[in-house]
Backbone atoms as SQL, in Angstrom:
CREATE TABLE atoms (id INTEGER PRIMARY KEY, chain TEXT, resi INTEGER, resn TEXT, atom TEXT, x REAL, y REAL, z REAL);
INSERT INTO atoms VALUES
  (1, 'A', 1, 'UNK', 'N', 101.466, 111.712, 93.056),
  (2, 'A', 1, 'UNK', 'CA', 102.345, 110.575, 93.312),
  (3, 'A', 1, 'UNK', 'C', 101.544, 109.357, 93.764),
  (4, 'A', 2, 'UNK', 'N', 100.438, 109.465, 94.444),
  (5, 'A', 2, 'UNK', 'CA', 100.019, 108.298, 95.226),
  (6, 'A', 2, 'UNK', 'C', 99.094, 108.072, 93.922),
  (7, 'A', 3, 'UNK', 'N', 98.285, 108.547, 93.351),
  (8, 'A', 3, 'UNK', 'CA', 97.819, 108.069, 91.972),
  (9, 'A', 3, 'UNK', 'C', 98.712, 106.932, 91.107),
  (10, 'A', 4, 'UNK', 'N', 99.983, 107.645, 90.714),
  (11, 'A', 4, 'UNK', 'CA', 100.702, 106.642, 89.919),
  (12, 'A', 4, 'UNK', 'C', 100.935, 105.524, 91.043),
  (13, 'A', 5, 'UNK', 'N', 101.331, 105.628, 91.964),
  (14, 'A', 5, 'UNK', 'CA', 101.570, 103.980, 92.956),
  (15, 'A', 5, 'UNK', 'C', 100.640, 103.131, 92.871),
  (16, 'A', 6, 'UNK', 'N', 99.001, 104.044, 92.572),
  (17, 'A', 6, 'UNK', 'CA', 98.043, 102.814, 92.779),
  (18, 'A', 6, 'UNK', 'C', 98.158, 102.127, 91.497),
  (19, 'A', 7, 'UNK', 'N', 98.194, 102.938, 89.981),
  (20, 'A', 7, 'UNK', 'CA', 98.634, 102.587, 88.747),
  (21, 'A', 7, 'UNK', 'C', 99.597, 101.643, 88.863),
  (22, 'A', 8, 'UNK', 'N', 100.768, 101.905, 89.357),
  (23, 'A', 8, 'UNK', 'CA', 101.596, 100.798, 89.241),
  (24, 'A', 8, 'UNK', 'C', 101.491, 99.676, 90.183),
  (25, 'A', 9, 'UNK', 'N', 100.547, 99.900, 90.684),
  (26, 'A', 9, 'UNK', 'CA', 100.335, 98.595, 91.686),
  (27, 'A', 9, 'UNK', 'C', 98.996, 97.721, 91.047),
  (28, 'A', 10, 'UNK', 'N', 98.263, 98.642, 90.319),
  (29, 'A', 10, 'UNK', 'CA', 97.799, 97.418, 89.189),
  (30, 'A', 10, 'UNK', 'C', 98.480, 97.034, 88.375),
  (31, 'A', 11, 'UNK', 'N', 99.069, 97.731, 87.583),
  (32, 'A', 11, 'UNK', 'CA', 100.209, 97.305, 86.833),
  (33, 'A', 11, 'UNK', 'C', 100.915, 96.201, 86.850),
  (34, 'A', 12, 'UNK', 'N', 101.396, 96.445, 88.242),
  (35, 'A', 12, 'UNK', 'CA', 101.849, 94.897, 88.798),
  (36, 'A', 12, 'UNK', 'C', 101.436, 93.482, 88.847),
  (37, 'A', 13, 'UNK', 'N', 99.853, 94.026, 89.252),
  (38, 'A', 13, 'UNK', 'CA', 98.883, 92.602, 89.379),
  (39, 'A', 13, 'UNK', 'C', 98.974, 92.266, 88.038),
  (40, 'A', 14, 'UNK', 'N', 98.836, 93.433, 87.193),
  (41, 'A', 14, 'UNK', 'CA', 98.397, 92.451, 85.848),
  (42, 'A', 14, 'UNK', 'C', 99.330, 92.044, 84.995),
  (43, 'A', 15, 'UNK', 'N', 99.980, 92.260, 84.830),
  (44, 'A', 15, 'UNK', 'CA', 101.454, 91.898, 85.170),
  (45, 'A', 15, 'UNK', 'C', 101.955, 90.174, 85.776),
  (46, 'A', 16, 'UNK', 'N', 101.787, 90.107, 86.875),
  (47, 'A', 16, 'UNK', 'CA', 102.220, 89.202, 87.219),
  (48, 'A', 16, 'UNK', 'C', 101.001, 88.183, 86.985),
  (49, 'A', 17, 'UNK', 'N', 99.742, 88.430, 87.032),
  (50, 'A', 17, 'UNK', 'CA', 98.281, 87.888, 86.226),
  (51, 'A', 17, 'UNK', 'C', 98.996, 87.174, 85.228),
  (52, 'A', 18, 'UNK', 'N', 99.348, 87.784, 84.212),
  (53, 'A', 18, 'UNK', 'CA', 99.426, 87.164, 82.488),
  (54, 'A', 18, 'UNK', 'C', 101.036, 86.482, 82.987),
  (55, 'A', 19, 'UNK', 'N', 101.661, 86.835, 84.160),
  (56, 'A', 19, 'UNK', 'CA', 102.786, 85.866, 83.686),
  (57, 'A', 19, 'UNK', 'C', 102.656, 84.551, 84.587),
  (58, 'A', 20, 'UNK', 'N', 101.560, 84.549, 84.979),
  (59, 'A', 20, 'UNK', 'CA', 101.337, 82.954, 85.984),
  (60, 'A', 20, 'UNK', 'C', 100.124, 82.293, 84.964),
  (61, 'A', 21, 'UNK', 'N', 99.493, 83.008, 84.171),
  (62, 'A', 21, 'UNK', 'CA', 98.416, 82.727, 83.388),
  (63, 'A', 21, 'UNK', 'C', 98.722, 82.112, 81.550),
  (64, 'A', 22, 'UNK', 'N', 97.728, 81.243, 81.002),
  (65, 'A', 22, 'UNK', 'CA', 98.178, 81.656, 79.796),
  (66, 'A', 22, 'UNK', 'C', 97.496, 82.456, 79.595),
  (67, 'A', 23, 'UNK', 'N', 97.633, 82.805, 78.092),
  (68, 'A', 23, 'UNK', 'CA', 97.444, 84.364, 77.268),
  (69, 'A', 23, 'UNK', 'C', 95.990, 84.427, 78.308),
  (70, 'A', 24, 'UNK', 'N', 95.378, 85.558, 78.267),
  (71, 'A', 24, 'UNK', 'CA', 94.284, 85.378, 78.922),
  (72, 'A', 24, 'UNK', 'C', 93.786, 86.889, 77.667),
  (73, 'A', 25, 'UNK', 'N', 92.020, 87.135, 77.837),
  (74, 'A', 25, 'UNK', 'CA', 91.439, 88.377, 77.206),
  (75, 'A', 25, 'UNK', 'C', 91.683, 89.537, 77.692),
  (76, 'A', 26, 'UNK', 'N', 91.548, 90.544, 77.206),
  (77, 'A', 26, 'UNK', 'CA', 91.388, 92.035, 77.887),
  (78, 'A', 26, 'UNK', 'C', 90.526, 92.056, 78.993),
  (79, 'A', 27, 'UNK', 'N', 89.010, 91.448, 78.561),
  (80, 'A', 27, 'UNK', 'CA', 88.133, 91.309, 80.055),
  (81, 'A', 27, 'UNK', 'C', 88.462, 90.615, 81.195),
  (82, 'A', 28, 'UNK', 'N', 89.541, 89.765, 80.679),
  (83, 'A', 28, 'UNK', 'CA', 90.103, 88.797, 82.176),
  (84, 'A', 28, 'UNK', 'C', 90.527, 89.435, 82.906),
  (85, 'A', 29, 'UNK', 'N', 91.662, 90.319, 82.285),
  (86, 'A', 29, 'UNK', 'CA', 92.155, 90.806, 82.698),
  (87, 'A', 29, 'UNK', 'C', 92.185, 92.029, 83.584),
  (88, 'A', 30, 'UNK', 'N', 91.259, 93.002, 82.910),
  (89, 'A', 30, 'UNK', 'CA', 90.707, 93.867, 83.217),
  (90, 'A', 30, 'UNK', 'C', 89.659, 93.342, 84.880),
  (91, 'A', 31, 'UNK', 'N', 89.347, 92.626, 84.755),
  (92, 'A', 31, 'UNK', 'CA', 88.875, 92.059, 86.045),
  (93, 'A', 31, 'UNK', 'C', 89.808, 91.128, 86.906),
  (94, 'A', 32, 'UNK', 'N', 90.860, 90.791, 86.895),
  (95, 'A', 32, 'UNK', 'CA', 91.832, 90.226, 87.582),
  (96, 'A', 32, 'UNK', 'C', 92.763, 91.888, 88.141),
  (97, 'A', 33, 'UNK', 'N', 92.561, 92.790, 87.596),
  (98, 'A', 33, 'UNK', 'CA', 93.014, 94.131, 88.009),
  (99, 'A', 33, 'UNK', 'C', 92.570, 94.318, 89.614),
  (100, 'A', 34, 'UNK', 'N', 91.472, 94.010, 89.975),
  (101, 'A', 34, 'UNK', 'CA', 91.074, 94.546, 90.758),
  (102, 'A', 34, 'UNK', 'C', 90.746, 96.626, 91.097),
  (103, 'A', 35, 'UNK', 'N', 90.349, 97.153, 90.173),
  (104, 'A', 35, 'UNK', 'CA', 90.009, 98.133, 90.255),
  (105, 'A', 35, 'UNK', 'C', 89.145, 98.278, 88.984),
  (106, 'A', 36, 'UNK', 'N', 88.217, 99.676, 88.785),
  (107, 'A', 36, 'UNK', 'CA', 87.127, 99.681, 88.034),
  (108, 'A', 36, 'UNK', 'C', 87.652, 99.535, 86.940),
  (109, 'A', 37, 'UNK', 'N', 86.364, 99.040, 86.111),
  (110, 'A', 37, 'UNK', 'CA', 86.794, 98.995, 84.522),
  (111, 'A', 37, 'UNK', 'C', 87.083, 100.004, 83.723),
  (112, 'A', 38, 'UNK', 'N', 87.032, 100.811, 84.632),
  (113, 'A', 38, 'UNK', 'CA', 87.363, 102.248, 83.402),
  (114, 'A', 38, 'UNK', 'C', 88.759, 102.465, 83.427),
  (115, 'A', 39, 'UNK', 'N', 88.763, 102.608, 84.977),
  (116, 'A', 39, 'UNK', 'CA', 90.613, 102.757, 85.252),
  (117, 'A', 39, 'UNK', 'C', 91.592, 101.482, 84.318),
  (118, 'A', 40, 'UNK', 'N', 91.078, 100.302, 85.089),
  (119, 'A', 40, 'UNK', 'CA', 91.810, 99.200, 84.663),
  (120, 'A', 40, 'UNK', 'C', 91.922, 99.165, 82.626),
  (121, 'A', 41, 'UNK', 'N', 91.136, 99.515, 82.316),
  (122, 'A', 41, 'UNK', 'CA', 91.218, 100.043, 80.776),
  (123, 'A', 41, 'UNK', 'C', 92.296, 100.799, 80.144),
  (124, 'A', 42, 'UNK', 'N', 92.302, 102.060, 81.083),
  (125, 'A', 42, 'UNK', 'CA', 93.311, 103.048, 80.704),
  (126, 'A', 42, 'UNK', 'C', 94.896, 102.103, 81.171),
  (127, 'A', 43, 'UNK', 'N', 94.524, 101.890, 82.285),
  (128, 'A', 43, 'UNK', 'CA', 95.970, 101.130, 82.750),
  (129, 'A', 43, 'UNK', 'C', 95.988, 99.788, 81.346),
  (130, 'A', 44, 'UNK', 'N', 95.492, 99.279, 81.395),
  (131, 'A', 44, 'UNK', 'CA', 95.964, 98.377, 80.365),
  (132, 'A', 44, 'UNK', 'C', 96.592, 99.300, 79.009),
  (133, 'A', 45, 'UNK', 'N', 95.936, 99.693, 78.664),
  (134, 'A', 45, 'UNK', 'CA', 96.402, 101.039, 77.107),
  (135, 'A', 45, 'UNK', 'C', 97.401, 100.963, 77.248),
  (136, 'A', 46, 'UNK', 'N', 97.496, 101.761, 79.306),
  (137, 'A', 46, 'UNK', 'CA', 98.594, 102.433, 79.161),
  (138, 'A', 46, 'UNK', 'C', 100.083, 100.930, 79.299),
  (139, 'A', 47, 'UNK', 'N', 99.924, 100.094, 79.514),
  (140, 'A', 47, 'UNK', 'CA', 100.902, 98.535, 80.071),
  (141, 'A', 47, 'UNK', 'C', 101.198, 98.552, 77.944),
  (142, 'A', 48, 'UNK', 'N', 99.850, 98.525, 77.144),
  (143, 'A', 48, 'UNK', 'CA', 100.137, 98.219, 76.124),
  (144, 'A', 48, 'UNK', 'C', 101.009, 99.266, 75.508),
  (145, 'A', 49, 'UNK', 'N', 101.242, 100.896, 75.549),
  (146, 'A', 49, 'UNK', 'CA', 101.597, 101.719, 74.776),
  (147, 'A', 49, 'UNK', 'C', 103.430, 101.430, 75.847),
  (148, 'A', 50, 'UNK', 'N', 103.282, 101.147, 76.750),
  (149, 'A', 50, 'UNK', 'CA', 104.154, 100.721, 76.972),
  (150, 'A', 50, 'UNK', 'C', 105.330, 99.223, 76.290),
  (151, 'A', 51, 'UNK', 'N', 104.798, 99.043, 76.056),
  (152, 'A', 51, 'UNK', 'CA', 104.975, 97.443, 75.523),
  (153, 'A', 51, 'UNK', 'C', 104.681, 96.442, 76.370),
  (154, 'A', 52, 'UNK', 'N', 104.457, 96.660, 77.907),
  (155, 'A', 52, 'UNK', 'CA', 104.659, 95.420, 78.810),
  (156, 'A', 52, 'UNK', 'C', 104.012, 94.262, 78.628),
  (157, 'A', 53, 'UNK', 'N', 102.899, 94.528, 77.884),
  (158, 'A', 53, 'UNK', 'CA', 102.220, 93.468, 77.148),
  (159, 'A', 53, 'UNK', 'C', 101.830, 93.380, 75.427),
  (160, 'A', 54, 'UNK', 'N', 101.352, 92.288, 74.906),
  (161, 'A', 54, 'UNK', 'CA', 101.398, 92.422, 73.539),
  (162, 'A', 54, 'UNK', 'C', 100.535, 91.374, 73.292),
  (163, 'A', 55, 'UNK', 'N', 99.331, 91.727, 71.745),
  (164, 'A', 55, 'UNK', 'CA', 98.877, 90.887, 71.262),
  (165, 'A', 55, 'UNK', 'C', 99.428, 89.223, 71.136),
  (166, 'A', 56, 'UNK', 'N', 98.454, 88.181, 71.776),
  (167, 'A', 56, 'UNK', 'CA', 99.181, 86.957, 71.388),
  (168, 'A', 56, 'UNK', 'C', 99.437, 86.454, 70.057),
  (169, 'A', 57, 'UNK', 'N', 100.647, 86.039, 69.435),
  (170, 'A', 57, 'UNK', 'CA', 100.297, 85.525, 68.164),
  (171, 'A', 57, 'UNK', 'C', 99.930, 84.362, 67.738),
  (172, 'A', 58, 'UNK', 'N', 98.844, 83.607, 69.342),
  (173, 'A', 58, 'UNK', 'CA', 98.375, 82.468, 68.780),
  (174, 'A', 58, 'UNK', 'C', 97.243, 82.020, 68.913),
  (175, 'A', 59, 'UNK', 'N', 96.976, 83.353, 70.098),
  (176, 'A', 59, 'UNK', 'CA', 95.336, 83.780, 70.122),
  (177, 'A', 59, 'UNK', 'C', 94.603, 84.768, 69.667),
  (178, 'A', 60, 'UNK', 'N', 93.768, 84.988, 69.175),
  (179, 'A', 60, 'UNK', 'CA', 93.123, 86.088, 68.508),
  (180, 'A', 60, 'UNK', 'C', 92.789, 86.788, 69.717),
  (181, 'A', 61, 'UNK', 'N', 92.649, 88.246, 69.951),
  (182, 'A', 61, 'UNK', 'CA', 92.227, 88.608, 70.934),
  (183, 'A', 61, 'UNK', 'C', 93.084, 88.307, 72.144),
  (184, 'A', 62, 'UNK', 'N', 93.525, 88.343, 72.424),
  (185, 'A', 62, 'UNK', 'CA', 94.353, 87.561, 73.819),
  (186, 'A', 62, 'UNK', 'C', 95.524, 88.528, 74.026),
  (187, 'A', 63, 'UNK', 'N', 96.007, 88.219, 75.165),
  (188, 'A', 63, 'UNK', 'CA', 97.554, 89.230, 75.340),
  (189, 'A', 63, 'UNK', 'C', 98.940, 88.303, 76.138),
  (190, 'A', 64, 'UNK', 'N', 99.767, 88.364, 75.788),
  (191, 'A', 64, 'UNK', 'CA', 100.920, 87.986, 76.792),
  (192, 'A', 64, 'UNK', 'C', 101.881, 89.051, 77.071),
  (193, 'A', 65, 'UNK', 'N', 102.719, 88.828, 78.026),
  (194, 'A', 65, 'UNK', 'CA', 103.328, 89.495, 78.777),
  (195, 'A', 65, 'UNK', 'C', 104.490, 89.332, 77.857),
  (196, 'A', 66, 'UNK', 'N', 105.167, 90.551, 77.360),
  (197, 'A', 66, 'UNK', 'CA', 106.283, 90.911, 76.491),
  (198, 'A', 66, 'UNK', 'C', 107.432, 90.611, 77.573),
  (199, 'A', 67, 'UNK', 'N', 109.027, 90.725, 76.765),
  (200, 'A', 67, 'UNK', 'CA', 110.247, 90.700, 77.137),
  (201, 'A', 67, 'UNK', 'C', 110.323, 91.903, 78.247),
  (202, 'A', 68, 'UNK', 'N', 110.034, 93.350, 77.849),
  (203, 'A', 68, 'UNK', 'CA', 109.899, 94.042, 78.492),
  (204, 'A', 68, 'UNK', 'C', 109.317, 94.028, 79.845),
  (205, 'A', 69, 'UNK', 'N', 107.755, 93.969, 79.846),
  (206, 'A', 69, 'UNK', 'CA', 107.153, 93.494, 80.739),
  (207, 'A', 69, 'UNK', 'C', 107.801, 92.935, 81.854),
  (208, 'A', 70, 'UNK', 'N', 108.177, 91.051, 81.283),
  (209, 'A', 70, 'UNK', 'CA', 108.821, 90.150, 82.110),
  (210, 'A', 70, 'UNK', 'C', 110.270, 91.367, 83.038),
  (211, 'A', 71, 'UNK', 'N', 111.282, 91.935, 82.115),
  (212, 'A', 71, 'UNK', 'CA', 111.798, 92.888, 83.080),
  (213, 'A', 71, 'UNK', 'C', 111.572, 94.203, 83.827),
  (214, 'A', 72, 'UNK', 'N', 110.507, 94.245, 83.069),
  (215, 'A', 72, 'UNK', 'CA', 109.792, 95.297, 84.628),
  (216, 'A', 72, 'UNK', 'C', 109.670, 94.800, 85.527),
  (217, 'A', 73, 'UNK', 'N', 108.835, 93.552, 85.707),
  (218, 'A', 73, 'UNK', 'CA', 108.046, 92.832, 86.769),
  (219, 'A', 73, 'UNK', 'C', 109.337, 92.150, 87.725),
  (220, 'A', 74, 'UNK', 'N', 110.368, 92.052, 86.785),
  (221, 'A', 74, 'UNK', 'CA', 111.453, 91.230, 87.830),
  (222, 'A', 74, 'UNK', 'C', 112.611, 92.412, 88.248),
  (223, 'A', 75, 'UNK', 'N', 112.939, 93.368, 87.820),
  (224, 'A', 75, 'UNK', 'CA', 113.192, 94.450, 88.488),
  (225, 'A', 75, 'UNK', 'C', 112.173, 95.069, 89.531),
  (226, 'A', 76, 'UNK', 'N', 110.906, 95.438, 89.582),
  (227, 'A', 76, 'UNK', 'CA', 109.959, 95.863, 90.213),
  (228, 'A', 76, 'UNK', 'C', 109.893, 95.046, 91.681),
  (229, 'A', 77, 'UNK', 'N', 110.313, 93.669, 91.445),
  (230, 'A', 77, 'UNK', 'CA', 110.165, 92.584, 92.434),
  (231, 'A', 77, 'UNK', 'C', 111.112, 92.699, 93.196),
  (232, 'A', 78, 'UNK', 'N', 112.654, 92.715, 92.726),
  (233, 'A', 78, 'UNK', 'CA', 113.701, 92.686, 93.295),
  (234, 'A', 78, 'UNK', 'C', 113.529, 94.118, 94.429),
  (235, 'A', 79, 'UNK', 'N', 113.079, 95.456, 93.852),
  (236, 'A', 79, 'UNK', 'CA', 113.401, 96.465, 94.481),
  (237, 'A', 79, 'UNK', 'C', 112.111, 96.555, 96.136),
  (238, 'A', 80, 'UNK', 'N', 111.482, 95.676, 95.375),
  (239, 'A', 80, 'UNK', 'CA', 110.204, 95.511, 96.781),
  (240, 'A', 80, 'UNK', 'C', 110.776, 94.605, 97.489),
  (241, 'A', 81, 'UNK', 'N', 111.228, 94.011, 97.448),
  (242, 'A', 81, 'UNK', 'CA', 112.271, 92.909, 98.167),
  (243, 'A', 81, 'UNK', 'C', 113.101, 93.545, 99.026),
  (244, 'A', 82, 'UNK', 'N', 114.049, 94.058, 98.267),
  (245, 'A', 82, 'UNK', 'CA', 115.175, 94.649, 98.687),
  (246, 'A', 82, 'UNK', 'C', 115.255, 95.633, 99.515),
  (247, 'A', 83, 'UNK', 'N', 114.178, 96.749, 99.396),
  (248, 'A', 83, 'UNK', 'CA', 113.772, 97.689, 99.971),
  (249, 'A', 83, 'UNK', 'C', 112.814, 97.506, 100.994),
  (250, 'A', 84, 'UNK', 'N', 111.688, 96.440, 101.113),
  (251, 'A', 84, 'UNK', 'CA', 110.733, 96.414, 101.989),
  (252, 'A', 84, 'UNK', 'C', 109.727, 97.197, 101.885),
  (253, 'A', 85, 'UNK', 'N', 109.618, 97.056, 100.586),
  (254, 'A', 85, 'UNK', 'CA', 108.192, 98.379, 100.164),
  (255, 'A', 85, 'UNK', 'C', 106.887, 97.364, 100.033),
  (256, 'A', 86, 'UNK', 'N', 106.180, 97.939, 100.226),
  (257, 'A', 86, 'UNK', 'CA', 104.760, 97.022, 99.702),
  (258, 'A', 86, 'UNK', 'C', 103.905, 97.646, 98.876),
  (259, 'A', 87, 'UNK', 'N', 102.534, 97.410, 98.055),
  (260, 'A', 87, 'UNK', 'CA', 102.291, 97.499, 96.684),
  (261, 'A', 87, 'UNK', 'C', 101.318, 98.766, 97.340),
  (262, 'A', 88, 'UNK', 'N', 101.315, 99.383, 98.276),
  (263, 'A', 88, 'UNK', 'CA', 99.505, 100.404, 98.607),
  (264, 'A', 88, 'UNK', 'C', 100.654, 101.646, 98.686),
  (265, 'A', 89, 'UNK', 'N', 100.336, 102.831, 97.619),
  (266, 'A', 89, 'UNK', 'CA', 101.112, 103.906, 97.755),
  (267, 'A', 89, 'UNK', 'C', 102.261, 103.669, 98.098),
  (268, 'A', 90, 'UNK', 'N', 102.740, 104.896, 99.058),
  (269, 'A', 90, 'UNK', 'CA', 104.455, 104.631, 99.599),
  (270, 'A', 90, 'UNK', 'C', 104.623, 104.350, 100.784),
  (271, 'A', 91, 'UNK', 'N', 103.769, 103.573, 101.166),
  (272, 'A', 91, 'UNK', 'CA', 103.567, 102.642, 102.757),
  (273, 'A', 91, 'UNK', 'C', 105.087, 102.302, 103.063),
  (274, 'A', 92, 'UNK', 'N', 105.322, 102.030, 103.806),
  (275, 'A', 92, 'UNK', 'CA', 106.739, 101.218, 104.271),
  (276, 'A', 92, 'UNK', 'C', 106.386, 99.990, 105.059),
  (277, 'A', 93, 'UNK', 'N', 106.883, 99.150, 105.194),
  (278, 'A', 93, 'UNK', 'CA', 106.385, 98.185, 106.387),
  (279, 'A', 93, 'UNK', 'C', 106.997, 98.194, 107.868);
């Protein structure tokens, strides 16, 4: 369990990364993760096999943050809000 929290707590960053950003690269990104490049790799795959993100179609190489995505990230937000959770495992505040 505390594995996937840290996953989804990059997830999040990168995530909310590409939606304050324009399109940005895989390496941006992958380093705006804040965790190693190997992990942050798989987590991206895994954001892409998800859909949360998607090739740009106006940059070669590049990614933006899909429809999906955008409602993960704003459901995800609301429930950290609402709940008082914060992004490190299942901390409480």
């Amino acid at each position: 369990m505390r594995q996937h929290s840290i996953r989804f707590e990059v997830l999040l960053a990168m995530l909310k990364y590409l939606e304050d950003m324009p399109p940005q690269s895989k390496t941006q990104v992958v380093c705006a993760s804040r965790t190693t490049p190997a992990k942050a790799r798989e987590i991206f795959a895994d954001a892409m096999a998800a859909e949360y993100i998607e090739p740009s179609e106006i940059e070669p190489r590049c990614y933006t943050i899909s429809g999906a995505g955008k409602e993960f990230l704003r459901i995800a937000n609301r429930l950290y809000f609402t709940l008082g959770w914060v992004l490190k495992g299942d901390e409480k505040r």
